[in-house]
C-alpha positions as CSV (number, residue, x, y, z in Angstrom):
1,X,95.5,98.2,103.8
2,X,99.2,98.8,104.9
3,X,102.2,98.5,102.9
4,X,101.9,95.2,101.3
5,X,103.6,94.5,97.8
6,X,100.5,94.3,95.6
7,X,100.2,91.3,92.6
8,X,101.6,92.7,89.7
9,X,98.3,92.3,87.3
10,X,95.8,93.2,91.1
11,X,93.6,95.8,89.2
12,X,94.7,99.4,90.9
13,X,93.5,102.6,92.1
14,X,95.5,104.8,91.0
15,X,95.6,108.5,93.0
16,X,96.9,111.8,91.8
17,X,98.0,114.7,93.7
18,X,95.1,116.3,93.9
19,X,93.5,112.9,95.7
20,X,96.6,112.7,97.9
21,X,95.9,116.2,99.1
22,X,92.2,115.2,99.9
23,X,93.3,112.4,101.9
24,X,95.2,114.6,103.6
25,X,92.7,116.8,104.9
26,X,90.4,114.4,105.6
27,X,88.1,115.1,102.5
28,X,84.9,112.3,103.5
29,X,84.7,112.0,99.5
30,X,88.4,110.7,99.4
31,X,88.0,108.3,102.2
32,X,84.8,107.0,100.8
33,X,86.2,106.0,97.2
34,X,89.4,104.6,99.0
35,X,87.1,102.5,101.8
36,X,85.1,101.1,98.0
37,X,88.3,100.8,96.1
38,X,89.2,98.4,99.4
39,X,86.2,96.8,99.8
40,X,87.0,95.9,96.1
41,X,89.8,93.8,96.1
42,X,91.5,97.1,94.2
43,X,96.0,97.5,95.3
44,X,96.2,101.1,96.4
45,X,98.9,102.9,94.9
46,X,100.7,106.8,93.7
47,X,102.7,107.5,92.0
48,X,106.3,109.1,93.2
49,X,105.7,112.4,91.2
50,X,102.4,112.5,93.1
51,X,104.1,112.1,96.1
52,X,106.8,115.1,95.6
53,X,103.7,117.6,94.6
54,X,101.4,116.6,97.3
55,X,104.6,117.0,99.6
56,X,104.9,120.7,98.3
57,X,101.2,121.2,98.9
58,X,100.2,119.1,102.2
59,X,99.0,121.1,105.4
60,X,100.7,119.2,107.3
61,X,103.9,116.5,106.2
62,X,102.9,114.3,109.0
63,X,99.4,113.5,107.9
64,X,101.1,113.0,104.2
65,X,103.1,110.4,106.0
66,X,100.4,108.6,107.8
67,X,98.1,108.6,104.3
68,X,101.2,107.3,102.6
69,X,101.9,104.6,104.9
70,X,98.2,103.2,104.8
71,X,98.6,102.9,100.6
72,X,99.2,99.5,99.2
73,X,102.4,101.2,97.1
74,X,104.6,104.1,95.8
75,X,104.8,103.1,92.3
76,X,108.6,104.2,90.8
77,X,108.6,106.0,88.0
78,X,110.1,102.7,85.1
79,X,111.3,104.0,81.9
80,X,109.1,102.1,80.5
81,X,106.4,104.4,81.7
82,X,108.8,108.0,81.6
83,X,109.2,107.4,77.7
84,X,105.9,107.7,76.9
85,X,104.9,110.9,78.5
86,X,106.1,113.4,76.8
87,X,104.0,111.9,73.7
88,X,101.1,111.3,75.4
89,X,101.0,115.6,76.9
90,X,102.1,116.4,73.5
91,X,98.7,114.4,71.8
92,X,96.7,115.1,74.7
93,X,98.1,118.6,74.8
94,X,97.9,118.7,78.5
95,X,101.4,119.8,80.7
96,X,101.3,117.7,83.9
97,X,104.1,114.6,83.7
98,X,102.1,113.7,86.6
99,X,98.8,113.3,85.1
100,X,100.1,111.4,82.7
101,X,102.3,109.2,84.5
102,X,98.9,108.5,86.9
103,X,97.2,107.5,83.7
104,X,100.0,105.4,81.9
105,X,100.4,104.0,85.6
106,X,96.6,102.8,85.5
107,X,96.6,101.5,82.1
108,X,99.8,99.3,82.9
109,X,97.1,97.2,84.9
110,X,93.6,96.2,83.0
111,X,90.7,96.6,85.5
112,X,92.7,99.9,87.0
113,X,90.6,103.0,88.1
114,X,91.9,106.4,88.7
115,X,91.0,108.7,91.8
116,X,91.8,112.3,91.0
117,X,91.0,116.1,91.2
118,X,91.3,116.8,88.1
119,X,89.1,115.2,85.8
120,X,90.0,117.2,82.9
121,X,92.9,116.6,82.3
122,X,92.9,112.9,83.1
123,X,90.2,112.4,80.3
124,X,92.1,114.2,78.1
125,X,95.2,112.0,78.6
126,X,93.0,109.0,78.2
127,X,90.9,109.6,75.0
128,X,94.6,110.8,74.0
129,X,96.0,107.4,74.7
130,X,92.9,105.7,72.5
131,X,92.0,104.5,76.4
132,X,88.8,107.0,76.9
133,X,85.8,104.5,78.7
134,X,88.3,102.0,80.1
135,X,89.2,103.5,82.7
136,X,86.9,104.8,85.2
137,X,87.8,108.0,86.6
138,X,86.3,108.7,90.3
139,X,86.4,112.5,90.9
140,X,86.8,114.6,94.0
């Protein structure tokens, strides 16, 4: 892994904050879904609004860093991804803009998969997005 600039259309796995966090601490589960997502041909990537939570939450900002810099990608937050949240929270009636843009984010890439620690909510947003089974979600 490393920063490299993955293909557009490389099938992703997407992490949220809560999987950014278990990176962080060294979580065996987290480092096992990443080694398979590897293994798998799958681009590595966050979100930014992923970033800035798991920055508020880390243990320790330097350990954030080194996880960070061993990701394929920081995805940016497009417009074309920020006007569809508020809709998709709304229908899926869930209140993270990160959740959803970790979900809009993985369905902007068919083949995607999502790591996350909060499988709730990330089903929620799915089956709200008419996406619910094409997506696998890997828990923590």
């Amino acid at each position: 892994m490393g920063r490299r600039d993955p293909a557009p259309l490389t099938p992703r796995l997407v992490l949220d904050t809560g999987a950014l966090i278990a990176l962080e601490r060294g979580d065996p589960r987290a480092r096992g879904h990443l080694a398979a997502a590897v293994r798998r041909g799958y681009a590595v990537v966050v979100p930014v609004l992923a970033v800035m939570e798991a920055l508020e939450h880390a243990r320790s900002s330097a350990r954030l860093n080194q996880v960070l810099a061993a990701l394929d990608a920081e995805i940016p937050l497009t417009p074309a991804i920020a006007h569809q949240v508020a809709g998709l929270k709304a229908r899926a009636r869930v209140d993270s803009d990160t959740d959803a843009v970790v979900v809009l984010e993985a369905l902007a890439v068919p083949g995607s998969a999502i790591l996350t620690g909060d499988p709730d909510d990330i089903h929620a947003l799915l089956a709200a997005s008419g996406s619910e089974g094409r997506v696998p979600v890997l828990k923590l």
